[in-house]
Structure formats: C-alpha cells, structure tokens
N, C-alpha and C positions, 0 to 999 in steps of 0.2 A: 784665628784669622779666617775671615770669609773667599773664600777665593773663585773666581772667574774660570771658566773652559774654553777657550777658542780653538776650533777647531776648521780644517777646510778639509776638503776632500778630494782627491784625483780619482775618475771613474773612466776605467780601459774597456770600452764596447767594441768588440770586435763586431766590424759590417760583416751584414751576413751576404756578401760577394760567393759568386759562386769560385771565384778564381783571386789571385792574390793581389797585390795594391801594385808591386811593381811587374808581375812574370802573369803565364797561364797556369800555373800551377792549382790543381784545384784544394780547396780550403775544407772539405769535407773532413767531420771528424770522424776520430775512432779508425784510422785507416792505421795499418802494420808501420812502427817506423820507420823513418827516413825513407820510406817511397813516394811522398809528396814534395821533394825539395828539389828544384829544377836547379840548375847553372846561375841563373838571374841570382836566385833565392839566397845561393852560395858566395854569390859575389866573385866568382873566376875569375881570372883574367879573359877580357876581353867582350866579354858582357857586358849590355846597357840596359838600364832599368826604361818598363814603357807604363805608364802611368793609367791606372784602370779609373778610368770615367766614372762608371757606377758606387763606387767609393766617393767619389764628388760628390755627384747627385745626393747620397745617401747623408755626406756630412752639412752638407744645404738643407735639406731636410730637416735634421734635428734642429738647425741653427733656427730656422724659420718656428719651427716649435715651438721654442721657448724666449719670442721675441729677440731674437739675436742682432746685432749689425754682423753683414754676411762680407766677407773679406771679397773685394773682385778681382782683387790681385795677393793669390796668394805665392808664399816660394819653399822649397824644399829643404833644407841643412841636413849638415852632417853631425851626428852625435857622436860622438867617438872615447870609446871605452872598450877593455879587455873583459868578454866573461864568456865561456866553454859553450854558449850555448848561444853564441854568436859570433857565427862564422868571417863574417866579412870585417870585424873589427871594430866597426861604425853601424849606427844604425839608423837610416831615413827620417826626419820627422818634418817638423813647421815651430820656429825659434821667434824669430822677429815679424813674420806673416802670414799668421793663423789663419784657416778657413772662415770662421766662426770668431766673433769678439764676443763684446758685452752681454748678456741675457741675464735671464731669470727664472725662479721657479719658485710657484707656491704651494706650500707644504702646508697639512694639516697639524696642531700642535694636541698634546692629550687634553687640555682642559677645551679644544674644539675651536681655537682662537687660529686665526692664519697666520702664516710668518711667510715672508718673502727671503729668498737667497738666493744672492748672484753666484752668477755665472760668470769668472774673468774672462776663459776663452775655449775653446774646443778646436782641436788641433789634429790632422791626419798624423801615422806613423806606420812605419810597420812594426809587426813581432817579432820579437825574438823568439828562439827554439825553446825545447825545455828539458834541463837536468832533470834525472832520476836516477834517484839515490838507495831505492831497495831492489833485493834479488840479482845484485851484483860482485858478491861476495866482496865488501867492500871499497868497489868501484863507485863509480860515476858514470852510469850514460846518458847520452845526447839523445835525443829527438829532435830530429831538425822539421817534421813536417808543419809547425806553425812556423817556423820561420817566415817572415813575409805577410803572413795573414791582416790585411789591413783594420788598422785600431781608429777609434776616435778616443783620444783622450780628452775629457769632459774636467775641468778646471773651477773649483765653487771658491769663493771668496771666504776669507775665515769668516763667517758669518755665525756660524752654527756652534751653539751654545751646550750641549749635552750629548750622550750616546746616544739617546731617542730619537732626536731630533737630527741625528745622524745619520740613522737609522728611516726615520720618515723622508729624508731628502733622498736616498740612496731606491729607494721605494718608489719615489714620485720618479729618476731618473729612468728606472727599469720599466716603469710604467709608459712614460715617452716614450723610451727606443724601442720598443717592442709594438706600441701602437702605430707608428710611423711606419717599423719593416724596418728601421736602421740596422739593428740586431735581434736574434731571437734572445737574448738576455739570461741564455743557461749559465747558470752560475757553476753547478755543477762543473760543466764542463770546460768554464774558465771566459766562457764568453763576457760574462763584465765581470771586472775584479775592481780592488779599490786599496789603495794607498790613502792611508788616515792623516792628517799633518795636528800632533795634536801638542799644545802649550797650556800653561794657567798662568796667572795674574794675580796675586789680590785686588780682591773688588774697589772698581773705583778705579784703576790704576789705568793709564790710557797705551801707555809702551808692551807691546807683546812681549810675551815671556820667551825662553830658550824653544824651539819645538824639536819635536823628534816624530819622526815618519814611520810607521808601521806598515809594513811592504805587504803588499798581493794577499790580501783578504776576502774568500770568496764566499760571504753567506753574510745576510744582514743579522742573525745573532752572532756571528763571531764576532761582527766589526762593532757592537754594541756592547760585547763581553772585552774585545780588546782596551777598546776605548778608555771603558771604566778601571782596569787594569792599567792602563798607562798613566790614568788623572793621579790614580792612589799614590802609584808610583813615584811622581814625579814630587807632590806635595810634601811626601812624608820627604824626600830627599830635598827640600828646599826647609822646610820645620826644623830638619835635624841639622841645619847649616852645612849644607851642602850644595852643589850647584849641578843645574841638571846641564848634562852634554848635550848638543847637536847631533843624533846619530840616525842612523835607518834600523829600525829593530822589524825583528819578526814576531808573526803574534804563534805561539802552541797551542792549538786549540786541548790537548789530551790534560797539558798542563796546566793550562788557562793563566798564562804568563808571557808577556812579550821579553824578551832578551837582545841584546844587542848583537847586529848582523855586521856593522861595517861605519864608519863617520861619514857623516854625509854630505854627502859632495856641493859642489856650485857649481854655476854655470862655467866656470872658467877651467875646470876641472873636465870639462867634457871636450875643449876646442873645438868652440863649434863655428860652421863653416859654412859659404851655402854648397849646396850640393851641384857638383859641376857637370852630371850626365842628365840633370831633369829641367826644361826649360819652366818659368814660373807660369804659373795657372790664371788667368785672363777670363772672368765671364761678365755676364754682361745683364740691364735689369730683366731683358727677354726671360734668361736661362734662369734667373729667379724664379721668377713669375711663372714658368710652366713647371717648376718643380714645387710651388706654392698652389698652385692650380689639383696638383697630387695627393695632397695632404688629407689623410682622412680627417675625421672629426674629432678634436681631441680629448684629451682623458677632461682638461677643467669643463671644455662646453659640453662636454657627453653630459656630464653631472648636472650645470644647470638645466640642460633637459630636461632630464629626469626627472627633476626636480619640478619643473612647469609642466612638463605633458603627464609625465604620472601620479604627481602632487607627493612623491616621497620624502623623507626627512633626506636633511641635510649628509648626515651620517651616512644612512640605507643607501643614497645616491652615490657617495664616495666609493664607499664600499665597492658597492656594482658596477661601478666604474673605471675601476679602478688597474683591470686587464680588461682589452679587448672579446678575449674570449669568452670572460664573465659577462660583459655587456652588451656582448652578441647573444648571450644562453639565454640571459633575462630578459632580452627584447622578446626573442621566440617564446618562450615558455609566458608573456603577458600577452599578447598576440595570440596564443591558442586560447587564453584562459578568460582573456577581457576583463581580468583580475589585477592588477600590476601590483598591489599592494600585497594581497594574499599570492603572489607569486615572489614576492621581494624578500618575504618571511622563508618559504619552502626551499629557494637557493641560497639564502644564505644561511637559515637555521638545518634542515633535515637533510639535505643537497651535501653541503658545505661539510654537514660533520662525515658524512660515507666516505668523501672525496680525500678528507683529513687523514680518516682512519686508515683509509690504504695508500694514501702518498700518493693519490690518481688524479692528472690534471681535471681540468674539465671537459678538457677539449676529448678525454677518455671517457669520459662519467659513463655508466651502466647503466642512466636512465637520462633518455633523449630528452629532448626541452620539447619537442612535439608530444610525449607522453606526460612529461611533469602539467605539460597545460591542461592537457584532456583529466589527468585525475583534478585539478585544482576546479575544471569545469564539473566531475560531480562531485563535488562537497557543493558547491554553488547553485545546482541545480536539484538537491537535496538527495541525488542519488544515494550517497552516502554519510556518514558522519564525519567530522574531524578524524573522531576518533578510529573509526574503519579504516581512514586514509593513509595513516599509519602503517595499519595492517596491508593494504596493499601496497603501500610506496614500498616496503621491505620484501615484499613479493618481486614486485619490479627489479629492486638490486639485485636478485638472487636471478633473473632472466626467466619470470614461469610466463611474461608476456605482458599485453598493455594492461591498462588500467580496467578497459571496459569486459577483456577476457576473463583478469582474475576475478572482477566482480562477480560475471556470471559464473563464472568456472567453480568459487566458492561459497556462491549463496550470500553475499556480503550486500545487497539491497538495502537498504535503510527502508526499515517497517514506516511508510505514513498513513496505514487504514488506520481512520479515528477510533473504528469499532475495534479490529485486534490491540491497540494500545489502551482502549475502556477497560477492555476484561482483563489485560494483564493487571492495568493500576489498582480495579478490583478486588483482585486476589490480592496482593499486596496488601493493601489498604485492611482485607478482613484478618489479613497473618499477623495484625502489627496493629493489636487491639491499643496495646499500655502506648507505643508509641504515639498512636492515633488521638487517643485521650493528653498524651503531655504537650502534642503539637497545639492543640483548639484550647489548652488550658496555656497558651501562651509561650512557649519553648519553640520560637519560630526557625531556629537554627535547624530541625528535624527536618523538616521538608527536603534538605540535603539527602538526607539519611531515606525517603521516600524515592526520590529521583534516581537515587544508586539503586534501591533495589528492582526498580522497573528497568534499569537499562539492561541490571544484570539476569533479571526475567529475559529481557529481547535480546539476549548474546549480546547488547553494545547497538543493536541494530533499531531500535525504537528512534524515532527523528526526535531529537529533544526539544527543539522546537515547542510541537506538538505534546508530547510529555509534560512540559512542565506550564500548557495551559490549562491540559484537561485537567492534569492534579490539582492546578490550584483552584480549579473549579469544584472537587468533589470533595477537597481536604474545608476548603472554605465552605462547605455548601451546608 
C-alpha cells in the first residue's frame, strides 16, 4: 500500500526580550540556576503579572512577515497542568485570541519547485523552567531561570508532506525570526525547538490518520531523523493490524528512536481559562504600521534581489539569502570586489567549507568580507591566478594578514611579462621534443600536457591567460 505523511509543526521562538513576558527578570542565558526567577516568575501569593510590550512588538513583527492577519484584540488564558518545572501550576498563553492568525510561508522543495504552507496562528506564552536529569545522583533538578522567558509559538497547518520538507519549513521559520530580531534562533541553546505532529494515510485517502506528537526537538537533522522514524514506525504498526495510539513521544537522538512519553492531552484536559490578572491587548492600524515601517528587508525579497541587481541563479540567491549575516557578508565582500558572481562562488564554495570545518558562524569567519573582496579584486585585476588565490585565501585563514601583504610578503605576482613567459614556453617546447612532434602530428589533447608544464616552470605564477596564447602561437607556428 502507498501511503501519505502529514505532518504540522509547532515552532517555540523564544523573543529575544532583554527581560521576561510577565516580570523584570532578566532572560540572559547561561546564568548559574535559579538566580533569574523573580516572585512574578514563581507565581507567589500576591504577585501580578505586568505584560512586556517588546514581546508585542516583536510577535507583530513576525506576523507582518509572513503575511499574517495581526489580532487587535488579543487575551491571555490560563493553561493549567502539573509538571516540576512549573511552579505556578498553570502556564500564561493566547487560547481563543492569538496575536497572530492566518499567514504563510514559502519554502523551497529539492527538485527547486516552491510549496506554500500555512501558517494557523502564532501565539504569545510564557516558559516553563527546566528538568535535569544528570549529576544528581538519581535526582531530578529544577532550573527555574527560563521560567517566564517569552515564547512565540508559530502553529503550521498539516500541510507538509515529508521530513525534508520539514526540515525546509523549519529552515525558512529560523530564517524569518532571526532576520526580523524576533529571536536570535540558537537551537543549541533551546531558543527555537519544535514539536513534530506527525500521521499517515493511505494515498488518496482524505480523513487524517491517528497523530502522535514528538516533544522539543532541537536541531533540523534530528527533527528530520525523528520524523522518518516515527513514519516507519507507525506504518509497520498499521500493516501488521494494529492501530497507532494518540500519544506525545520523545525523540533519542543517541538511539535514533522515538518512544512513548505520556497520551496526549486535549484541550479540555488543560482547563483553560482566561487569565484573570492580565487585561486583554488592544492595538490599533497606527501600532501596526510603525512596527511594519521596522521591518527589515526579507529573506524572499533579499533573494529577488539578488537575483536582479546581481543577475545570480535562483539557487546562489537562496542560498545567500538565506541568513542575514550571509547576506550582509556577500553584499560586502561584492561591493569591494565589483564581482558579485565570482564573490557568490568564494562564500559559498572556499568561505563556506572553512566556516563548516570549524563550526564558526560567519559573523566569526577569520577572513573579513572587506579582505575576501580585495583578493577576488586581484584575481580580476590579473594580480594573481585562480590558482595563487587559493594559496593566499589559506594564508588569510591562518591570520599571516591581507591579501595584498601575503602577495608581496610571498612573491605570489602573477608573471604577465610576454618576454619571461616566451623563454619559459621555449624551454618547454625544446625539453618535449616527441611530445612536440605528437601534438602537430594531431594529438591535440597535449597542449594540456604543454600548459601544465609552463605553469609548473612559473611556480603556478605565469597568467594563463597569456600562456595559452603565446603557446598556441609557437606550438601552431
């Protein structure tokens, strides 16, 4: 039997607030814990939550992003559930009156074809704290310092067909929040996670299958290894006349197996309520409009850009588009160089793999965009070879200075006196008699076999250019 993947996605962007959704507590990671959890956070008696604005602003943002209708009236509920790492019992969020409704996003698919997937809604909340589970001698401790940390949960419609395609939406979302300033989007550090909702169908079939939810996934190969793992999963257990459960499972990355966490709840299961210490959120098209006035330029129109001002492929544009900081690097680095195309190959071919190899953003890279221009400028100005640029780009990673120092500093010139490149070809030409005689008797593939050894006569350093006009002047002559 052929069968169908439906899948949606819940994506938790923590805003990057300097201070928490409801208290002043500040949101800074990596701090010792439980010294970021104020009173507010803990929910004490007698404490009132005060509703941080810039969490507002920040979830209007994203909504405007991605074509959204923006709620003017939004209200706050109470979630209400027991778990250790949530103090107050209940947890803040937006039930019946999301900040954020309807939107969309479009994603690239691998055969290069677009696919659109909605967006149901995006919704404020706060966090809860966090269990952990080693170096407790088998305890359980708290960390309450995320407590409170304001979330935008990002809600996609089961639209999405595959792990890839999962996997590319999850992509395009971290690409949004992080282009906007909504979140810095470290996964690492938990800043967007993602809850999978995943079912099958046989093909053809229009009723959704059983789903089951795969909890807090925080790396786009996991959530594309999970995925695939839960499809198998579920199949073989519908094949073998069985029926899949309703449940929340966890995914093990070590084991590469989701297992069952807990059956998963409904909404009536939470008693939800609205929240009676927060009055509801009122703006207005002003407060729109000056936070759409904010909005930088986004990842899809960066792309067509690029696409018209530096005549790039469709691909090369995405690509470099595709974070802000990449498409801040490559503007600089085309700008020094007046190259944009041979600057589009060096950040994302020779750039890109350095950056890979040591795990180093870009925004760290060991060779500025004002230096990657200046060498892209001599290859183009014949200073040097392709080939030499190599040799200095790898100079530059290692910090022995710019491009123009190691030039001189190593003698790396590119030979274009016609005379010094006559007497090398010369020599050559009298060393490589039989060759000579098999190239003019018609073996025109040799002329390769000519060109390598004049380059390696000039160290690499002979313009090839020039090389392979004179030779074909004295080989033909």
């Amino acid at each position: 039997m052929e069968w169908e993947i439906v899948i949606g996605l819940e994506v938790h962007a923590q805003l990057s607030t300097n201070t928490k959704i409801f208290s002043g507590a500040s949101t800074k990671f990596g701090a010792a814990p439980n010294t970021q959890a104020c009173a507010v956070d803990l929910g004490l008696p007698g404490v009132l939550p005060v509703f941080n604005e810039n969490a507002l602003r920040k979830a209007v943002s994203f909504g405007l992003a991605i074509g959204a209708e923006i709620g003017k009236r939004s209200a706050f509920d109470r979630k209400n559930y027991f778990y250790p790492d949530l103090p107050k019992g209940y947890q803040i969020t937006q039930m019946d009156h999301p900040i954020v409704g309807k939107g969309e996003v479009e994603i690239m698919l691998d055969d290069g074809t677009l696919k659109r997937v909605g967006v149901t809604r995006a919704h404020l909340e706060e966090d809860a704290g966090k269990s952990l589970h080693e170096d407790f001698q088998g305890m359980t401790g708290i960390d309450l310092n995320r407590a409170g940390t304001p979330l935008l949960e990002i809600v996609s419609e089961p639209d999405i067909r595959s792990a890839k395609e999962a996997v590319a939406y999850l992509k395009k979302i971290h690409s949004i929040i992080t282009y906007v300033g909504v979140s810095d989007g470290n996964m690492a550090e938990g800043s967007m996670r993602c809850d999978a909702n995943v079912s099958v169908r046989p093909k053809g079939q229009q009723e959704y299958g059983t789903r089951c939810e795969i909890k807090n996934v925080n790396s786009f190969r996991f959530v594309e290894r999970a995925i695939n793992y839960e499809v198998e999963r579920q199949i073989a257990i519908i094949e073998d006349g069985g029926t899949v459960v309703q449940e929340t499972r966890l995914y093990d990355s070590v084991l590469d197996e989701t297992r069952s966490m807990r059956s998963k709840e409904v909404a009536n299961d939470y008693r939800y309520f609205p929240e009676p210490d927060l009055l509801p959120v009122e703006i207005d098209d002003a407060y729109i409009e000056a936070v759409r006035d904010q909005l930088p330029e986004l990842p899809d129109a960066k792309k067509e850009r690029f696409m018209a001002q530096y005549g790039l492929s469709e691909y090369d544009a995405l690509i470099l588009s595709n974070t802000r900081d990449i498409a801040d690097f490559f503007e600089t680095v085309a700008e020094a160089s007046k190259e944009p195309k041979l600057s589009a190959n060096w950040v994302m071919g020779d750039l890109t793999a350095v950056l890979n190899k040591t795990n180093t953003p870009i925004g760290k890279s060991p060779v500025s965009a004002a230096d990657l221009g200046q060498l892209i400028q001599r290859i183009t100005d014949n200073t040097i070879s392709s080939k030499i640029a190599k040799t200095v780009f790898e100079a530059m990673v290692n910090g022995d200075g710019s491009p123009d120092q190691i030039i001189e500093q190593q003698g790396l010139k590119q030979v274009s006196d016609t005379g010094a490149i006559e007497a090398m070809i010369d020599e050559v030409i009298a060393a490589s008699p039989q060759q000579l005689a098999d190239y003019r008797g018609g073996k025109d593939k040799l002329f390769g076999y000519f060109v390598g050894q004049v380059m390696k006569a000039s160290k690499g350093q002979a313009n090839p250019a020039l090389v392979n006009d004179i030779l074909k002047q004295k080989l033909d002559g």
